[in-house]
Structure formats: structure tokens, C-alpha cells
C-alpha positions, 0 to 999 in steps of 0.5 A: 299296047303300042310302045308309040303311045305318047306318055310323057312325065313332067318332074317340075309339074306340082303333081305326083309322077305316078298320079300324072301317068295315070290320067294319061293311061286313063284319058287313053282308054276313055278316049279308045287309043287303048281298047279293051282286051290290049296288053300294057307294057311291063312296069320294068319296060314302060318305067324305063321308057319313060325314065322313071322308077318303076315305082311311079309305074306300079303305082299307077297300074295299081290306081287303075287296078282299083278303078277297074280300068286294068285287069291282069291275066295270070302269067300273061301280064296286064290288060286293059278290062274287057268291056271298058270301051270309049267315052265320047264324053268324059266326065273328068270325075275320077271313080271313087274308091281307095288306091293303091293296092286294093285291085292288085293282084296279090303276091306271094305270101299275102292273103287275099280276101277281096271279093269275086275269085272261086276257089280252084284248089278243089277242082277235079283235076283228072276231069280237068284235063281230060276235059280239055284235052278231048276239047282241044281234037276237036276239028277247028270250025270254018264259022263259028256260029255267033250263038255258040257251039250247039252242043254246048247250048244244049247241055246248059239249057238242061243245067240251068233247068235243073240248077237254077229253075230256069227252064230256056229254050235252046234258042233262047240261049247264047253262048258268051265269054263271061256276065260282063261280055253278055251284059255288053253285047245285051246293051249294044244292042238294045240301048241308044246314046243316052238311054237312062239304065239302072245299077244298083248303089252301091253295086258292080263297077265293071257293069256300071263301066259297061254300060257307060261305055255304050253311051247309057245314062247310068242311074244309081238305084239304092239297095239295103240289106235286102237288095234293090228297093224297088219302089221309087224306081224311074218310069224311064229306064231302058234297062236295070242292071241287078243282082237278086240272088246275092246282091254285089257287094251287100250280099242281100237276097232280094225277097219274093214281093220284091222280085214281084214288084221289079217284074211289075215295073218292067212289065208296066214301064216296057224296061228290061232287067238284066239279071246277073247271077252272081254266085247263085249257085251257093246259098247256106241257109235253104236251097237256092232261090230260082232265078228271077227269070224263071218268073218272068222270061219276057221281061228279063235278061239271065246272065251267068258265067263259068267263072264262079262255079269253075274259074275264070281262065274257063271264059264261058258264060251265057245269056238267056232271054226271049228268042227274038231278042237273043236272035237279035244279039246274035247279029249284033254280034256278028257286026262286032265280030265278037266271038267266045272261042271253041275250045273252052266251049267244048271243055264245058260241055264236056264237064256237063256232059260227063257230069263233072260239073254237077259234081263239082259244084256240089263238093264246092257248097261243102267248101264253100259253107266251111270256109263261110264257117271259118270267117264267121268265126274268125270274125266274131264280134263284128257285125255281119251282112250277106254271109248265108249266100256267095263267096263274100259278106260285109263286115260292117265298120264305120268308113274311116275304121274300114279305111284304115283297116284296110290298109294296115291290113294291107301292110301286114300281107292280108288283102280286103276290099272297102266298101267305099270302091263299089259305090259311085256316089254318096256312101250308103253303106261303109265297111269291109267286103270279105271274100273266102274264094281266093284264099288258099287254106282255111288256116290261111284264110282263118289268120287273115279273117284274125288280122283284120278282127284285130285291126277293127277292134284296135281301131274301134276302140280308139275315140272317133272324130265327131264326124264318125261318132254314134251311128255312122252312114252304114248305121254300123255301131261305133264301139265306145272307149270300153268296148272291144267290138262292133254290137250285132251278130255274126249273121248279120241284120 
């Protein structure tokens, strides 16, 4: 970032310093002084500039964390989120959700259960390394092609066949830096200033800010336990954003007919349906389901990412869909100069090639399913939502119980995410969304599922003001005076 941003701080204006900073830092990246991927200053450096503490700084950069308006790169300092680009008409609305420390990244000694982050613990380190050391001798390209490195394309088309049931041609498959990167450069090409899109509510954030970013009319498109609700969905959209295989963050599969009805109503109305891929790989119960665009190739887009099988810091992901289309976004691409560099791509393909990713995504579904045994132990007696799939589940709470836990938590060094962030409007459903990537040991990640089972229970037990009491808007049952927990069971309803 420019240090000649003009930022000023007013200390006789009746709002709060950091709260005044943020709409400045907010109206910046809406209006593309700040353009996505463009680093901020330090706290240190930026309070210093403005001549404040640098506690007014932090909290800013915190609040806007949480709206998903900043990201930060491990060691490298905080960026602007990939992505986000200029509103040429801002709302002025600021995006729900709690403050504060929701979206930091967690410090030393705290706990951290939010949603989203894969487990590097257990990566093959030797493969690791060696991967990127024979990635890194490979001879630098004149051009690089736009749909990504062949070799590479090759390999994932047969992973994907294989793992997801999703048969690609190779040309029908493009190499991106991640699902947020391919949903971009799919609504850049495909969508107009002001085309009506579908994401799912509660639902993704980032896509929802994606998608806004391009000019779209974001419609929200309700879902319950099972994923989207399909009936009732607008003749008029031009695309719908959803996450069938683990729905982000209710966690609910989306069924056979309903996967059927979705498919229908693409086909009938002329609409695409972007399909993220969320944590696919890592269901509980039965094998993992197919891909919807194993189903139905013409009508749906597959995003997927090496970010929840491998890790982030990989930045590869892909985007299949019907040659034609994928030819398109490959030039869009071009006139973007929007590009995945090579070295990760060949990193990737050789884990695929020497059959360590496949190794490894084995070994993390043993992981994974004890950590998920862990949390449901530790969290029992609370009522549980999405825990047979992904690296999450939702712990059913009434909004001002999940709200308080939340931050009490917080205090005491154990990070969650509320429900109340991924919704955009009207709350459908209100609790906790518990996450068993980021944590490090299952002690660790036992303790802080203990913290926060103690809190809800402390809480619940507490009367309810008459607006929460009985069934609130999730329809999560509210313990009464001599009750201890939340009724239901831990594998949710």
C-alpha cells in the first residue's frame, strides 16, 4: 500500500478512532485505491503514521478480518483478499457478523477452531520437499499458457476421475490459484453489470464478495440441514454459486433429487451453477459423493482447490467445465493477465505423479475422522449439525448464547466462528461453526471443544431474555433453568 494514502483521524468526531479508520480502509478497497492481492502497512508503522496507538490500528485491521476484506500471509504481513475488486456502487451497508477477533489470525498459545484451514501437521514432509525442490529446476517458461501447465492438467484430470468421479476432458480443465480465483475469472467472463447470481444463506462470504465485485445482483438462496432449497429458485439467474458436497457452513449434503431438481432448473432456465467443492474429499459415514458435475457437465462449473487436501500456501486450484466455456476464460484470462505461477503447478503434479497426494489424502481421512471423534466428544450434549462430512460442524446455540460464547471464548485463548458472520441477511440459523483443521494436537483441540461446552452450558443455563426464549430462529432448543445442555444429538438432525 501506498504510504500516501490519505488516512486521517478526527479525535473530536463522536466515533470511535478505529471504527473511523476502517471506513476509510473500507471505502479504499471498494472504490480500488487498494486493489486486491496490495499489502497494508504494519500496525506499528501505519499507528505511527497516523499518530495514534496501535491499538486503534489492530482494531481496525481486525474488523476488517472479519468482514473478509483483509487476509494475512503467514510471515509475510496483511493483504488486501484476493478477489475483492471495486464496487462502482457501494451500499454503504456494512457486512454482518462479530468484530473483533473472529477473522484475526490466531496467536501463540490460543486455540483456533474457526472454519476453513487444513491440517499441515501431517504432510509428508520428505515428499514435501522433494516436490518442490525438482519443481523449483524446472526451466523458467517464455509464456506461460493461460490454461496452466499441461502436464499438470493431465495428471488432475485423472485425479479427478478417480477421486470425485468427475470424468474432464483436459481441455475442459483450467489450472487456477485457488476456488475464489476460478469462481472470479468464471463470473468475469460469463456475467454483465448487473446479471442476478445465487449464493447460498447463510453461505460463503468471499464468493458473495466475488461475485459482487463483478457487477452481479447477489440473490440470497436459502438452505436447511440438507443444502440449498432448490424449489422456488428465480427464473433469472445467471449463475448460482453452491456447495453440494458439504454446504459452507451448515455442512449439509445436498440429496440425490435435489441435485437432480438444481440440474433441471439450470437446464430449463439456461443458468450455470458454479460448484465448489468444499472439503469433498472427507466425508464419515459412506464414501464420498460424486461431484454434481459428474451429472451434468454442460450445465455446471467444478471448482476445487489444493488448499483443503494440501494446504493454502500451495495456491493451485482448478476449474473444469465444457471446452468451449473453459477456451473462453482462458482468454479472458489473458486480457486480465491473471496467471497461477509455475512453480507450485509443477510441485502438484509431482505429488500426483509420484502418488503422494493420493497417499495423503488417505492418511488425512484417518486424521480427520479422529479429530471429528474428538469434537463430538468433547462437545456432547450440544446439539450438532454437518459433522459426517468436512473439516467443521455447527454447534447449534441460540444467537445471543453463540455470541457470548464467542467471546468469552475468545478471552480465554480459544478462537470460533459465529453463525451470524456468514449470513447476509435475516439470521436462518444462529450458533457456532467449529472447525478441527487449524488446531494442532487432539489434546489441544479437545481442551478448546471443553472451554467452549462449558461456556454454552454456563450460558444456557442462565434465564433467556423473552426475545430468546423457546425456540429461537435456528429452532435450537434453549435449556431451561434445570437443564444443563442443549437436547438433540451429537450427530446432528
Amino acid at each position: 500500500m501506498s504510504i500516501d494514502l490519505p488516512l486521517g483521524i478526527d479525535r473530536d468526531a463522536p466515533e470511535p478512532m478505529n471504527a473511523q479508520l476502517v471506513a476509510q480502509l473500507r471505502a479504499a478497497m471498494r472504490e480500488g485505491r487498494l486493489a486486491a492481492g496490495e499489502r497494508l502497512p504494519a500496525s506499528r508503522a501505519l499507528a505511527a503514521l497516523l499518530g495514534v496507538s496501535r491499538t486503534v490500528v489492530t482494531e481496525a485491521y481486525e474488523q476488517l478480518y472479519a468482514e473478509g476484506w483483509l487476509e494475512g500471509r503467514h510471515g509475510s504481513g496483511t493483504y488486501v483478499t484476493d478477489g475483492v475488486a471495486a464496487d462502482p456502487e457501494p451500499s454503504g451497508e456494512q457486512p454482518r457478523g462479530l468484530a473483533g477477533s473472529m477473522r484475526r489470525p490466531a496467536r501463540q498459545g490460543e486455540i483456533d477452531l474457526r472454519p476453513g484451514m487444513a491440517w499441515v501437521g501431517a504432510l509428508d514432509t520428505p515428499a514435501w520437499r522433494r516436490a518442490w525442490r525438482l519443481a523449483a529446476g524446472m526451466p523458467p517458461q517464455q509464456r506461460q499458457e493461460p490454461h496452466g501447465v499441461p502436464e499438470l492438467r493431465v495428471a488432475l484430470a485423472e485425479y479427478i476421475r478417480r477421486s470425485r468421479g468427475v470424468a474432464c476432458p483436459v481441455d475442459g480443465l483450467l489450472i487456477t490459484r485457488g476456488a475464489t480465483n476460478g469462481l472470479d475469472l468464471l463470473a468475469a467472463t460469463v456475467l454483465r453489470p448487473g446479471d442476478r447470481v445465487g449464493v447460498e444463506e447463510p453461505g460463503y462470504r468471499r464468493a458473495r464478495s466475488v461475485l459482487a465485485g463483478r457487477g452481479a445482483e447477489i440473490v440470497s438462496c436459502p438452505v436447511d440441514e440438507h443444502g440449498m432449497i432448490v424449489d422456488g429458485l428465480p427464473d433469472d439467474l445467471r449463475l448460482v454459486y453452491a456447495t453440494p458436497s458439504h454446504q459452507y457452513p451448515m455442512g449439509g449434503v445436498l440429496p440425490v433429487p435435489r441435485r437432480q431438481a438444481l440440474l433441471a432448473w439450470a437446464r430449463r432456465t439456461g443458468a450455470l451453477i458454479a460448484e465448489d467443492d468444499y472439503d469433498g474429499e472427507f466425508r464419515y459415514d459412506v464414501a464420498p459423493l460424486p461431484a454434481l458435475y459428474g451429472l451434468d457437465p454442460d450445465v455446471v462449473v467444478y471448482l476445487g482447490t489444493s488448499a483443503k487436501i494440501l494446504t493454502a500456501d500451495m495456491g493451485v486450484g482448478w476449474l473444469v467445465g465444457r471446452p468451449d466455456l473453459v477456451a473462453a476464460i482462458a482468454l479472458r484470462r489473458e486480457e486480465l493477465n491473471d496467471r497461477t505461477a509455475v512453480v507450485p503447478q509443477h510441485a502438484l503434479r509431482l505429488f500426483l505423479e509420484r502418488g503422494d497426494l493420493n497417499r495423503h489424502v488417505r492418511r488425512m481421512r484417518g486424521e480427520y475422522a479422529r479429530r471429528r471423534e474428538v469434537v463430538v466428544g468433547a462437545l456432547d450434549g450440544l446439539r450438532l449439525r454437518g459433522d459426517t462430512a468436512g473439516l467443521h460442524l455447527v454447534v447449534d446455540l441460540p444467537h445471543a448464547v453463540a455470541e457470548r460464547v464467542a467471546r468469552d471464548a475468545a478471552e480465554r485463548g480459544v478462537l470460533v466462528d459465529p453463525l451470524e458472520r456468514h449470513h447476509a441477511g435475516p439470521r436462518s440459523f444462529s450458533g457456532l461453526v467449529v472447525g478441527y483443521g487449524s488446531a494442532g494436537s487432539p489434546a489441544e483441540l479437545r481442551n478448546g471443544c471443553a472451554i467452549v461446552r462449558g461456556l454454552a452450558a454456563a450460558a444456557l443455563r442462565e434465564p433467556a431474555p423473552a426475545a430468546e426464549s423457546g425456540q429461537d430462529a435456528a429452532g435450537a432448543a434453549v435449556a431451561g433453568p434445570d437443564a444443563g445442555h442443549v437436547e438433540g444429538t451429537a450427530s446432528g438432525s
